[in-house]
Structures are given as structure tokens and as C-alpha cells.
MIDOSE-1310 file (N, C-alpha, C; in nm, 2 decimals, decimal comma, always signed):
residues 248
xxxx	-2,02/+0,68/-0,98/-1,94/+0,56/-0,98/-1,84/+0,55/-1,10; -1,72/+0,52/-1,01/-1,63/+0,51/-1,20/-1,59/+0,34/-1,20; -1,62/+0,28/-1,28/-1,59/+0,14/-1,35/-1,47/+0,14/-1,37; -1,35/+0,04/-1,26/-1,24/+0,03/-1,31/-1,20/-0,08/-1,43
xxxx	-1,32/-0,10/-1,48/-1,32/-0,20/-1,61/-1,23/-0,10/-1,72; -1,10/-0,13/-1,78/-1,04/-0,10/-1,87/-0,92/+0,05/-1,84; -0,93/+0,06/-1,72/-0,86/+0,18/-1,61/-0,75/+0,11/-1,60; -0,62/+0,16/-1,68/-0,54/+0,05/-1,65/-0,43/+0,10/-1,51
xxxx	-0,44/-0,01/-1,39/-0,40/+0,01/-1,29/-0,26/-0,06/-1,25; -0,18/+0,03/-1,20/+0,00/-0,01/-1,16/-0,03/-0,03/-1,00; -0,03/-0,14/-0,98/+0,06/-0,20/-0,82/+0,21/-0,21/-0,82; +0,22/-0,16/-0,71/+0,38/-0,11/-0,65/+0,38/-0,21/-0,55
xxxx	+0,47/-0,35/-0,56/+0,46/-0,40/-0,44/+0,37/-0,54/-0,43; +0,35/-0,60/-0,59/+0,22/-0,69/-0,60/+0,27/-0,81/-0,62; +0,44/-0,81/-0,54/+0,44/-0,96/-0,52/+0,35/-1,07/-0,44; +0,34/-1,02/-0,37/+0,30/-1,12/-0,26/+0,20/-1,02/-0,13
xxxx	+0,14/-1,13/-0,04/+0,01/-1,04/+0,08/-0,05/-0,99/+0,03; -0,06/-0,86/+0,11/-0,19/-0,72/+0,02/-0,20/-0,68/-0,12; -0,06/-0,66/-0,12/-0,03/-0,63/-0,23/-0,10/-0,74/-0,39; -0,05/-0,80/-0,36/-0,09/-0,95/-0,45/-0,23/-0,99/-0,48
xxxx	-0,32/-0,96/-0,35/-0,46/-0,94/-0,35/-0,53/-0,85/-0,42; -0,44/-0,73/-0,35/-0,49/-0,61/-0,51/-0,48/-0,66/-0,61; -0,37/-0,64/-0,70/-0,38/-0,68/-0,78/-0,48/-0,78/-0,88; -0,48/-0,91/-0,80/-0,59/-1,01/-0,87/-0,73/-0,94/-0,87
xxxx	-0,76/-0,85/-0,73/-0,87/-0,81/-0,76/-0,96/-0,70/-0,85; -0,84/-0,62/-0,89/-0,84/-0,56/-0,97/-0,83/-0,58/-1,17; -0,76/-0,71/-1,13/-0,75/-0,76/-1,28/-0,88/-0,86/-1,28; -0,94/-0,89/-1,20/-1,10/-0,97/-1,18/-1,17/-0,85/-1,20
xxxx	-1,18/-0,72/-1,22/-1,29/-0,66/-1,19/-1,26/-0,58/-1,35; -1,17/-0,66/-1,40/-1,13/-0,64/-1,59/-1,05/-0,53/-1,56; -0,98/-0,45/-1,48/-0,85/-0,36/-1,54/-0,71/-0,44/-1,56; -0,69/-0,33/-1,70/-0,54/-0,41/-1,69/-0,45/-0,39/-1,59
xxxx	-0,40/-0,49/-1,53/-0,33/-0,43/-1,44/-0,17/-0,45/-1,45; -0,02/-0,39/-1,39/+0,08/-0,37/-1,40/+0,12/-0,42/-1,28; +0,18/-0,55/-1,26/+0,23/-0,57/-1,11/+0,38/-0,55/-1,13; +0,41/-0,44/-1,03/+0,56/-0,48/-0,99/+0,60/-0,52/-0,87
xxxx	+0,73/-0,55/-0,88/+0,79/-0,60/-0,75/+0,94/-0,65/-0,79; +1,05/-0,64/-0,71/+1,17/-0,73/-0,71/+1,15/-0,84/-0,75; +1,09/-0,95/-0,73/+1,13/-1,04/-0,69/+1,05/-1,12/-0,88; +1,12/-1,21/-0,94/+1,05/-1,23/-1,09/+1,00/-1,40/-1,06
xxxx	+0,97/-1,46/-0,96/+0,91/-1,57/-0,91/+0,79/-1,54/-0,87; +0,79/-1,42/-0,80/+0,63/-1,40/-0,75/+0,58/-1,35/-0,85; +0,61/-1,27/-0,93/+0,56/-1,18/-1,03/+0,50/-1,34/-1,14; +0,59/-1,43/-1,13/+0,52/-1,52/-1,25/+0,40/-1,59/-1,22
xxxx	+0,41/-1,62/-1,10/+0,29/-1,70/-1,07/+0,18/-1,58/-1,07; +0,22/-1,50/-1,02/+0,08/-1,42/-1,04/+0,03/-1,36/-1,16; +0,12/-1,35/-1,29/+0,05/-1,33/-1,39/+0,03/-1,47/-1,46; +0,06/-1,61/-1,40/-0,01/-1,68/-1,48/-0,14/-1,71/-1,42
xxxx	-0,17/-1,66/-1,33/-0,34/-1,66/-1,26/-0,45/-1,58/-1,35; -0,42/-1,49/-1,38/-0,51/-1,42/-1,50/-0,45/-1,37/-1,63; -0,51/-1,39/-1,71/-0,44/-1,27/-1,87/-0,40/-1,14/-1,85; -0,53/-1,11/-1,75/-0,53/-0,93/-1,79/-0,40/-0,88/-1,67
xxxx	-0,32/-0,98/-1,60/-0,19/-0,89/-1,57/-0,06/-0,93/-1,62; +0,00/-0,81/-1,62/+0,16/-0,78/-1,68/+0,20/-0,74/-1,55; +0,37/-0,81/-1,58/+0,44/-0,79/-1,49/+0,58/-0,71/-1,53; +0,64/-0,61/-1,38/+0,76/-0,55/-1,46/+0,84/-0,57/-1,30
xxxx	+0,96/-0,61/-1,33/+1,06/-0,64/-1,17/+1,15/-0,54/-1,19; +1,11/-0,47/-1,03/+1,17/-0,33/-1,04/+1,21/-0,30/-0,89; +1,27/-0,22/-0,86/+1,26/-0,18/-0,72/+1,26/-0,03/-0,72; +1,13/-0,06/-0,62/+1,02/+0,06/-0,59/+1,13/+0,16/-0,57
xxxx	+1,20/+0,20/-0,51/+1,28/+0,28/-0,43/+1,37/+0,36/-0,55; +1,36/+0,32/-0,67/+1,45/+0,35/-0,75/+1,35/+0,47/-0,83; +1,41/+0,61/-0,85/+1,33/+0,71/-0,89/+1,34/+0,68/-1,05; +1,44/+0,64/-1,13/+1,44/+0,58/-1,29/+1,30/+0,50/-1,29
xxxx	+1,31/+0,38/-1,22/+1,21/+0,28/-1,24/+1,04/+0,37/-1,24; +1,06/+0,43/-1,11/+0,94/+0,48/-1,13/+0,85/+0,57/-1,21; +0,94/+0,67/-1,28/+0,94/+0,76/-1,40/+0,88/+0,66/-1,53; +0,98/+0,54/-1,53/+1,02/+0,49/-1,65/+0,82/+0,37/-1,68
xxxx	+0,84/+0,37/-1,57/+0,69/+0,26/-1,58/+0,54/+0,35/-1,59; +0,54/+0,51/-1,49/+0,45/+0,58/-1,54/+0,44/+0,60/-1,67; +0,59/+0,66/-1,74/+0,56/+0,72/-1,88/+0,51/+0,59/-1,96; +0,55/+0,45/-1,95/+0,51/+0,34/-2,03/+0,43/+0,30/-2,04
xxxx	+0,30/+0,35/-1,93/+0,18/+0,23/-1,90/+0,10/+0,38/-1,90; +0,13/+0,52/-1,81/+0,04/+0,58/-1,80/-0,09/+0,52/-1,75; -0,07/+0,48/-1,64/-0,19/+0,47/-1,51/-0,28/+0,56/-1,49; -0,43/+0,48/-1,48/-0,51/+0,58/-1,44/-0,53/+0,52/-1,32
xxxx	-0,48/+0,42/-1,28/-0,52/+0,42/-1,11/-0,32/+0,39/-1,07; -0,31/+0,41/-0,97/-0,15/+0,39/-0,93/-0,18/+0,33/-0,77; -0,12/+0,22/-0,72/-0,13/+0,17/-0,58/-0,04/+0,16/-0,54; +0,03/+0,22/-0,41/+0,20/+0,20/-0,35/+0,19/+0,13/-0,25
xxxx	+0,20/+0,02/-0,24/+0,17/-0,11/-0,14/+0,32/-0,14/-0,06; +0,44/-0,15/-0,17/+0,58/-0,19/-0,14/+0,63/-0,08/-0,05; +0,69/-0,20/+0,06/+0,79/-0,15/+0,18/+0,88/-0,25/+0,22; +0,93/-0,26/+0,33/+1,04/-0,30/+0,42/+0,97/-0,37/+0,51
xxxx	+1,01/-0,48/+0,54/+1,02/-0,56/+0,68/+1,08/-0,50/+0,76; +1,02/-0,46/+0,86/+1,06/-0,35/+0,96/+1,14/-0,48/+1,07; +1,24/-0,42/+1,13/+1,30/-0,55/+1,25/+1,25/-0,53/+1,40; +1,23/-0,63/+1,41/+1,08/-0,62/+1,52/+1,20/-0,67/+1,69
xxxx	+1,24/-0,56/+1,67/+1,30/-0,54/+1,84/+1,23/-0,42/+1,93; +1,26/-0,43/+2,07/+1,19/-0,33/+2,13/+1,33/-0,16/+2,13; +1,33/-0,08/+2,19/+1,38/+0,06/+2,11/+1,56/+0,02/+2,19; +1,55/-0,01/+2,24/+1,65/-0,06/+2,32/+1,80/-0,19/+2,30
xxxx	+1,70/-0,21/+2,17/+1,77/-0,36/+2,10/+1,79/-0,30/+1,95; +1,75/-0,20/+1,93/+1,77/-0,12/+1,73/+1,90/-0,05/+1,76; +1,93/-0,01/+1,61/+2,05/+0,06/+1,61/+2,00/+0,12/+1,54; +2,03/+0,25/+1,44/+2,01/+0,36/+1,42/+1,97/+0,27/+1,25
xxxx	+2,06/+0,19/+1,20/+2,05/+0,13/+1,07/+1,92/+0,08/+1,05; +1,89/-0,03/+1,19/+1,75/-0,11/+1,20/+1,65/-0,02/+1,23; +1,62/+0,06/+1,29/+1,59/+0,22/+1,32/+1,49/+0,22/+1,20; +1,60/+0,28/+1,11/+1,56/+0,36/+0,98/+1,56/+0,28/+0,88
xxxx	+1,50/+0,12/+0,91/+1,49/+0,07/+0,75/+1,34/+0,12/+0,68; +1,26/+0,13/+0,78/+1,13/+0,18/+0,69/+1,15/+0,35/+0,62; +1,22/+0,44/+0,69/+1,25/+0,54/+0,67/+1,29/+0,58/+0,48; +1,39/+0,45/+0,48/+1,45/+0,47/+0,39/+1,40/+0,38/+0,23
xxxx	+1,32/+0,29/+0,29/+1,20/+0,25/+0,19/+1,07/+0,26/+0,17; +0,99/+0,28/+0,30/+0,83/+0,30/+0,26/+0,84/+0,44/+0,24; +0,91/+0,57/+0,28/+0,89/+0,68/+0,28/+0,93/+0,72/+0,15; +1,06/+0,70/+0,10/+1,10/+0,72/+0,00/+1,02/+0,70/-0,10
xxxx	+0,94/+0,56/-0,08/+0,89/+0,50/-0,22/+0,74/+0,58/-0,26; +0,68/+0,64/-0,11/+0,56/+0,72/-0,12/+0,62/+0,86/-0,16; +0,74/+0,95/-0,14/+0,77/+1,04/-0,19/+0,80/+1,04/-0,35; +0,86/+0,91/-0,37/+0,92/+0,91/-0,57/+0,79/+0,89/-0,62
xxxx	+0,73/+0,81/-0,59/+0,60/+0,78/-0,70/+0,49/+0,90/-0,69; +0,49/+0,94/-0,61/+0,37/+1,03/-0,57/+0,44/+1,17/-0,65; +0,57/+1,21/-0,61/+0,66/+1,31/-0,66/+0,63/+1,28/-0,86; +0,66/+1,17/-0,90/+0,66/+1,12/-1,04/+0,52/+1,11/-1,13
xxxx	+0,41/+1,12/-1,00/+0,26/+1,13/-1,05/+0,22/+1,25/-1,07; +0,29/+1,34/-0,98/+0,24/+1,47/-0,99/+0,34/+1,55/-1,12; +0,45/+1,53/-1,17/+0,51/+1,57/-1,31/+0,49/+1,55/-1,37; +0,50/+1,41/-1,43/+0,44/+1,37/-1,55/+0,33/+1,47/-1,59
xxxx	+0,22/+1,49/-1,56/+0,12/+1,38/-1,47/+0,03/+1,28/-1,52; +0,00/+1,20/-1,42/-0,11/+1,12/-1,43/-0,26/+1,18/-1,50; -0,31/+1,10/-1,58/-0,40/+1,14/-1,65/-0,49/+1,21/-1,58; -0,61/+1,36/-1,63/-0,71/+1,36/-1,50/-0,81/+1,26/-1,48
xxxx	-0,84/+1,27/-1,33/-0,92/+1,18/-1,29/-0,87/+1,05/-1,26; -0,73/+1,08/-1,23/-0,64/+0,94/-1,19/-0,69/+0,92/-1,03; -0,64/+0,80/-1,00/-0,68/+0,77/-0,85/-0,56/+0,68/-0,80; -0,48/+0,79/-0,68/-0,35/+0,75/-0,63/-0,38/+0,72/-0,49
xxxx	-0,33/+0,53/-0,43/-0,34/+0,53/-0,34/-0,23/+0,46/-0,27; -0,22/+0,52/-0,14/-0,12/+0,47/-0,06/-0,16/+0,42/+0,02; -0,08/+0,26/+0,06/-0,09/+0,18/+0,19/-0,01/+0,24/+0,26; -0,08/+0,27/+0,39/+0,03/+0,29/+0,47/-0,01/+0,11/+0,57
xxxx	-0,02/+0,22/+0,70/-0,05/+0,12/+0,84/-0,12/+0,16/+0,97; -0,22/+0,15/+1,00/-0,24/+0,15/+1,17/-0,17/+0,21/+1,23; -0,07/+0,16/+1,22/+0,06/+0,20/+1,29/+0,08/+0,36/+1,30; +0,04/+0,40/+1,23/+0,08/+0,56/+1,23/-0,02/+0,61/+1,33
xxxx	-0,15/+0,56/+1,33/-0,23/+0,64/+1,42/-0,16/+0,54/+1,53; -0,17/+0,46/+1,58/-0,12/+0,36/+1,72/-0,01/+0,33/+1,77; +0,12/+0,35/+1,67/+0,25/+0,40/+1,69/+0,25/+0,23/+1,69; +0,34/+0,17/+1,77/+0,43/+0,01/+1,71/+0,56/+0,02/+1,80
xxxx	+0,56/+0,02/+1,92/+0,70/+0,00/+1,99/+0,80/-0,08/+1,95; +0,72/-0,21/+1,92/+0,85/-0,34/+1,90/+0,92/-0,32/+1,75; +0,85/-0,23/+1,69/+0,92/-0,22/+1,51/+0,99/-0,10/+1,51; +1,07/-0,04/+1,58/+1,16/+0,08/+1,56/+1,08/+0,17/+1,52
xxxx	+1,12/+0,26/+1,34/+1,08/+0,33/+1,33/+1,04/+0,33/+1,27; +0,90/+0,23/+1,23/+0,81/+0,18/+1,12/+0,71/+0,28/+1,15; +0,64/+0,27/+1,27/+0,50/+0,37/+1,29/+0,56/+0,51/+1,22; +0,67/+0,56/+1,24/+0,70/+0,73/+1,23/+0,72/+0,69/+1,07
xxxx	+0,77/+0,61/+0,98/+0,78/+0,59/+0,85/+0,64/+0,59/+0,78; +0,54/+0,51/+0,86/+0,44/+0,48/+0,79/+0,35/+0,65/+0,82; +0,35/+0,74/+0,93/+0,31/+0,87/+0,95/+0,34/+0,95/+0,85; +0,48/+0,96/+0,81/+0,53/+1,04/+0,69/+0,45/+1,01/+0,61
xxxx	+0,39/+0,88/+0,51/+0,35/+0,84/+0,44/+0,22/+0,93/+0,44; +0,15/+0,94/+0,53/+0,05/+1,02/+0,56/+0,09/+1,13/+0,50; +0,17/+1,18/+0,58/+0,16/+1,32/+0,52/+0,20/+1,33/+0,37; +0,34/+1,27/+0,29/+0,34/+1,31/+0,16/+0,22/+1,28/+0,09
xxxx	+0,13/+1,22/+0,13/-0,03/+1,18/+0,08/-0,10/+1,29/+0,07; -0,08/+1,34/+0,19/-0,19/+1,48/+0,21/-0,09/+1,60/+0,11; +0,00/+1,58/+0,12/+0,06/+1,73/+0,04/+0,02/+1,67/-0,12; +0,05/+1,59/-0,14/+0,08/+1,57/-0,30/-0,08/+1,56/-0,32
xxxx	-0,21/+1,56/-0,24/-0,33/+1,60/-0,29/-0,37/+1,75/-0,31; -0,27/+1,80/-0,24/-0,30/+1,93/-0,21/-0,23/+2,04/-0,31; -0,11/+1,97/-0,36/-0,04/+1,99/-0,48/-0,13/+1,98/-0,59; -0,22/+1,87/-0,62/-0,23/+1,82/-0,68/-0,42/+1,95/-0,76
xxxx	-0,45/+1,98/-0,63/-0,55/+2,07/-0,64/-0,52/+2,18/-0,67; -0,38/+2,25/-0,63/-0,34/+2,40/-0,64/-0,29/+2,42/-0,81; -0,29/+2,26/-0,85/-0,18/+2,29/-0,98/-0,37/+2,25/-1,12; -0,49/+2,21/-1,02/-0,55/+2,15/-1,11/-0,53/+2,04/-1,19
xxxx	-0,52/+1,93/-1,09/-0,44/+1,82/-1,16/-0,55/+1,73/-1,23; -0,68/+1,72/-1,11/-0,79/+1,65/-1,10/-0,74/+1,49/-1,08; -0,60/+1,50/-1,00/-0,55/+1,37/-0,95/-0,64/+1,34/-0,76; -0,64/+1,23/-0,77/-0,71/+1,21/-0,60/-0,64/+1,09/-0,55
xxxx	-0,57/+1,19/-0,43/-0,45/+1,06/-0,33/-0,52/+1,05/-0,22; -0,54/+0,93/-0,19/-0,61/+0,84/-0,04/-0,51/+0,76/-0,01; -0,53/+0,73/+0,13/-0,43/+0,73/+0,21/-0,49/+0,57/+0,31; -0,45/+0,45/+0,26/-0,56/+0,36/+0,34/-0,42/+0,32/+0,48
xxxx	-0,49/+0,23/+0,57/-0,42/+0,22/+0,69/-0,49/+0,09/+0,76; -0,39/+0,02/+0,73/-0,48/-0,17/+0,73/-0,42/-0,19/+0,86; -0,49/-0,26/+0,92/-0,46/-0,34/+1,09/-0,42/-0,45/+1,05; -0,30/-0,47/+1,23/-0,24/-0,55/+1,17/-0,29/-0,66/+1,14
xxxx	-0,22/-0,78/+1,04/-0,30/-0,92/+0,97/-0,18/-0,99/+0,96; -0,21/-1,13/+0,97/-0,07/-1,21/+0,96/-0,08/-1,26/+0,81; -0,20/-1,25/+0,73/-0,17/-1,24/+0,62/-0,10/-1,11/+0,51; +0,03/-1,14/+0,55/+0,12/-1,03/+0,48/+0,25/-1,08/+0,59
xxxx	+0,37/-1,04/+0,51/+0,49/-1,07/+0,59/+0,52/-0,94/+0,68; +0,49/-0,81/+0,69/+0,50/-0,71/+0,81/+0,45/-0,77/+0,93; +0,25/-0,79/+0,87/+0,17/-0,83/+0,97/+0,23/-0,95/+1,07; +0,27/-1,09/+1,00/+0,33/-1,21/+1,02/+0,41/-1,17/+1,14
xxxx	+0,48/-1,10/+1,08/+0,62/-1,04/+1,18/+0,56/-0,96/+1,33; +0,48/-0,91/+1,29/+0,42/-0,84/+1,41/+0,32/-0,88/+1,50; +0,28/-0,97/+1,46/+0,19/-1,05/+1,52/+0,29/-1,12/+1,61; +0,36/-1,16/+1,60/+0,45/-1,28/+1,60/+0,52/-1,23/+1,75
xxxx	+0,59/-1,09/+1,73/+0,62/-1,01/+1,85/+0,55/-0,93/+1,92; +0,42/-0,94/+1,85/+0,35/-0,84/+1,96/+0,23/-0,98/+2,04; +0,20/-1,10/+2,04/+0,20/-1,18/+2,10/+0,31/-1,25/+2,19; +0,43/-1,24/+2,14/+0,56/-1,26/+2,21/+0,52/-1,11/+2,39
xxxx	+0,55/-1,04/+2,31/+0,53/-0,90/+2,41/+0,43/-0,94/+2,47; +0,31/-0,97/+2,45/+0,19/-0,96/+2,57/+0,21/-1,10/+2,64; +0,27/-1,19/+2,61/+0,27/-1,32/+2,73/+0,13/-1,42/+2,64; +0,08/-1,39/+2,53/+0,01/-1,45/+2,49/+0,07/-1,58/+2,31
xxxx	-0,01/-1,71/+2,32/+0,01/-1,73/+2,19/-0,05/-1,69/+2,04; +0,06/-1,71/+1,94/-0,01/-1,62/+1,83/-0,19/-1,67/+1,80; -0,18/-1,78/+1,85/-0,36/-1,77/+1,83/-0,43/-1,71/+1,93; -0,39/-1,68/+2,01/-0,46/-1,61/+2,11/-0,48/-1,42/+2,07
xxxx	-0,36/-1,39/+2,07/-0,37/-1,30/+2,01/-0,44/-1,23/+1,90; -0,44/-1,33/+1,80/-0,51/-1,37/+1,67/-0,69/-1,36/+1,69; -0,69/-1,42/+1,81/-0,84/-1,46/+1,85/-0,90/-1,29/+1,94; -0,86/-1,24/+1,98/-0,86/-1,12/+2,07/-0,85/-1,00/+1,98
xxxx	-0,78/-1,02/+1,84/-0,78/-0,92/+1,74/-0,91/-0,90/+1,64; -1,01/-0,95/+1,68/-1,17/-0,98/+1,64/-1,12/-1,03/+1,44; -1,20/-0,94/+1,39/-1,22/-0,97/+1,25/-1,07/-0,96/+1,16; -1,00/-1,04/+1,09/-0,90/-1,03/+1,03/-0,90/-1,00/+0,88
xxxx	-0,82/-0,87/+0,86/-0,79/-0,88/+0,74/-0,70/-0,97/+0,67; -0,73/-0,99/+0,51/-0,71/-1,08/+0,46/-0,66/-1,00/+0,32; -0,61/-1,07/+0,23/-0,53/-1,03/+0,12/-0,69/-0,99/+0,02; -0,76/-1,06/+0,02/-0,90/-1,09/-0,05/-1,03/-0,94/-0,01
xxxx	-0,97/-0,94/+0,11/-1,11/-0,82/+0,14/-1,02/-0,70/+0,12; -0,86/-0,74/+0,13/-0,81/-0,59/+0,12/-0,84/-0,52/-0,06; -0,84/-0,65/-0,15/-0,84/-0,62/-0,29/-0,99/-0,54/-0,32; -1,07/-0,62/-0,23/-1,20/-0,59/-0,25/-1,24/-0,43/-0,20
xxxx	-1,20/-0,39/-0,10/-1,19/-0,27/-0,05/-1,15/-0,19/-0,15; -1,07/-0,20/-0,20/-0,96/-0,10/-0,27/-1,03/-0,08/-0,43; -1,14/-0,21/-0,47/-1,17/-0,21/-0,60/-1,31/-0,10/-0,53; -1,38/-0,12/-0,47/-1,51/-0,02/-0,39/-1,44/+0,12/-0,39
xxxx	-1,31/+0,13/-0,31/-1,30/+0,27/-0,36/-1,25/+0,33/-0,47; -1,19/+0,29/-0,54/-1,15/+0,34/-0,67/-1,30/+0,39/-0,76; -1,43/+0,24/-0,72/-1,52/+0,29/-0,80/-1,57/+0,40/-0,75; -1,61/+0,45/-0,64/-1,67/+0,54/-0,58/-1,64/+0,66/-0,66
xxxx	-1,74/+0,77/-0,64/-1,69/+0,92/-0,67/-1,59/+1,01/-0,62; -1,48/+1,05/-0,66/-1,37/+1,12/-0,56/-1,39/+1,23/-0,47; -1,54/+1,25/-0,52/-1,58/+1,41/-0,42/-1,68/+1,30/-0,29; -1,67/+1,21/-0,31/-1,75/+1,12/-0,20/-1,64/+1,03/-0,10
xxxx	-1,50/+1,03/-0,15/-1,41/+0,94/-0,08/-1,35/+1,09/+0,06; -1,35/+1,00/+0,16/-1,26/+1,09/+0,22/-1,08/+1,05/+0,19; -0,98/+1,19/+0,27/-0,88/+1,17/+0,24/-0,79/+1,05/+0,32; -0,84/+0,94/+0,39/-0,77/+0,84/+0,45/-0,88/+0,74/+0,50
xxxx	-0,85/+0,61/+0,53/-0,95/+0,55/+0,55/-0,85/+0,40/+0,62; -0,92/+0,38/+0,75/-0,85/+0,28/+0,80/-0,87/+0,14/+0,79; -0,86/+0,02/+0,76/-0,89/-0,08/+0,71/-0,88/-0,19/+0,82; -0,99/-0,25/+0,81/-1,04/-0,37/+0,88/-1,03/-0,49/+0,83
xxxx	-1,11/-0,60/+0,90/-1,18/-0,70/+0,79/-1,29/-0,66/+0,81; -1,35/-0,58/+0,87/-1,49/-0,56/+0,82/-1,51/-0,46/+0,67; -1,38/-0,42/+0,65/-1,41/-0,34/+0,55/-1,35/-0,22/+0,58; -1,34/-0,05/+0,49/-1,28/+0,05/+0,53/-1,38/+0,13/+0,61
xxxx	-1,30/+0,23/+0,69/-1,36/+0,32/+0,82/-1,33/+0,46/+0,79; -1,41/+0,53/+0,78/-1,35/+0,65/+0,73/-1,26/+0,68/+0,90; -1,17/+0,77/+0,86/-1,13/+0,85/+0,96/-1,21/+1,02/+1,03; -1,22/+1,00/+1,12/-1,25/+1,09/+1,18/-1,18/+1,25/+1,10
């Protein structure tokens, strides 16, 4: 078991939803933690909820920012939560621009940070994890090219672990994959059209989607696996509200 008591941990993406949940639950379980995000409104309310977080407004996408916040804080846990509001039309209503907005922010953002963890590097025994989505194993018709964005994510996860072993990094990248939940603005959005799509209302939908994840069990999830042993975590794990599922 490693105690993320005093492990100081960087969220990518900890304005708001999942992201935000991390965070608090990670600064409740005593690590310091590093929220970033664009936006310096969300960032304040959330570091006036506990002491132990700092906040830095950045955008994720930017390869300076990312360099610039490892070398400053030196993370021993790192979490890439931040992406794009994918535009939720069916393939016939996108344009190549709406297409590729995840392309050009969740992929990117999992290539620079992961890319910037593995140079520096991250101290050993760091623990790097990536949100992706469901979506990659179940694909996502009405969101363009969010499913194929969030798949990539997969894989630069699996290479940069595998990098990460060949170079002896003793760095460990997991790969989580949350169903969708209307708590978060993706989920919200998708819920929203993919109840539109079936001829049903969002509570219906809602009610037929059994156990819902929540910003709260996603933090809690995420603080369980960091504690865990890295030779005991598998490489991806899909996220419920019952909790994480290994993957097959």
C-alpha cells in the first residue's frame, strides 16, 4: 500500500466534474495537491474548500505549461482529467473542424504530459493517470470523433508505460475509463443526446443507466488506486459507480 499522505499530486483539468472531485479527494486524504485548469474562478473556489490545494491556470494543451508545472512541483502522482466538449451531432451533421475537437485537445494533452513525464522524469515510483472514457471501448456515434480521441488516449498510455519500463523509469501509467455520468459537462452533454437519440427522457435514461457515477466516488476510486501496489494495479480499469472494473 503506498499512502498518498504527503505525495504531492498535480490534476490536469481540476476545475470542475471529475476532475474537481479528484482533486478534493485527494487533498482530504492529506496530499498536496496542484489544481490546474483555464478557468481562475473555478480554480478559487476550490482552493478555498481546503488548505492543502494550490492552484495554477494554465492550458493543458500548451507543451511550455506542462514542462513548466512538472519541473516546479515535481509530482509524484500526475492526473490528466482535462479535455474538450465534444459537439454532440450525429456524423452527418459534423464537419471535419467539429470532427476533430477532441483530437486536438484530449489527445494532445495525453501525448504532452505523458511525453514531459517521461523526460524530465517523474520521480521513481510516480503514479500517472489518464481519464480517458467508455467511449473508446463502446465508440459514441452522436460525439464525432470523441470515442477515436479518447482510444488514442489509450494507447499513448500503454506506450509511455512501456517507455517507461524499457528506460527503467519505475514510473506506472493507468488508463481509467468512466461511464457516462451527467455529473461532468461531457457526460451532461451526452446524456442529453443520447436520451434525445433513443426517444427517451433524461430521467429515463438516467434511470435505465443503473448505478451513477459521481464526482465523489470518482475521487474515491482514484485515491484506492494510487494507494494500491503498482505490481497489483492492472494497465486500465473502467469506472462505474460501483467502483473500478478491471478490464479484461
Amino acid at each position: 500500500m503506498s499512502d498518498p499522505s504527503g505525495r504531492t499530486t498535480l490534476v490536469v483539468g481540476a476545475g470542475r466534474g471529475l476532475g474537481r472531485g479528484i482533486a478534493e479527494a485527494f487533498a482530504e486524504a492529506g496530499a498536496p495537491v496542484i489544481a490546474v485548469a483555464r478557468t481562475g474562478a473555478e480554480l478559487a473556489t476550490l482552493a478555498a474548500t481546503n488548505a492543502g490545494i494550490r492552484t495554477e491556470i494554465a492550458d493543458a494543451t500548451d507543451t511550455t505549461a506542462a514542462w513548466t508545472l512538472l519541473d516546479r512541483y515535481e509530482p509524484e502522482v500526475l492526473i490528466l482529467v482535462a479535455g474538450a466538449n465534444p459537439v454532440m451531432r450525429p456524423l452527418q451533421h459534423q464537419t471535419w473542424e467539429t470532427f476533430s475537437v477532441n483530437w486536438h485537445s484530449d489527445v494532445k494533452i495525453a501525448f504532452t504530459w505523458l511525453r514531459e513525464a517521461l523526460l524530465k522524469p517523474l520521480p521513481p515510483g510516480s503514479r500517472v493517470v489518464v481519464v480517458s472514457s467508455g467511449a473508446a471501448i463502446n465508440g459514441s456515434p452522436a460525439s464525432g470523433g470523441y470515442a477515436g480521441a479518447k482510444a488514442t488516449q489509450r494507447f499513448i498510455a500503454e506506450y509511455a508505460q512501456d517507455e517507461s519500463r524499457r528506460a527503467g523509469l519505475d514510473i506506472t501509467v493507468t488508463t481509467i475509463l468512466p461511464r457516462m455520468t451527467p455529473h461532468g459537462d461531457v457526460g451532461r452533454r451526452g446524456v442529453r443526446a443520447y436520451a434525445a437519440r433513443s426517444g427517451r427522457t433524461e430521467e429515463e435514461f438516467l434511470k435505465a443507466s443503473g448505478d451513477l457515477l459521481t464526482a465523489e466516488t470518482t475521487g474515491s476510486a482514484l485515491v484506492e488506486l494510487v494507494r494500491a501496489a503498482p505490481a497489483t494495479s492492472a494497465p486500465e480499469y473502467l469506472l462505474a459507480g460501483t467502483g473500478l472494473q478491471r478490464l479484461p
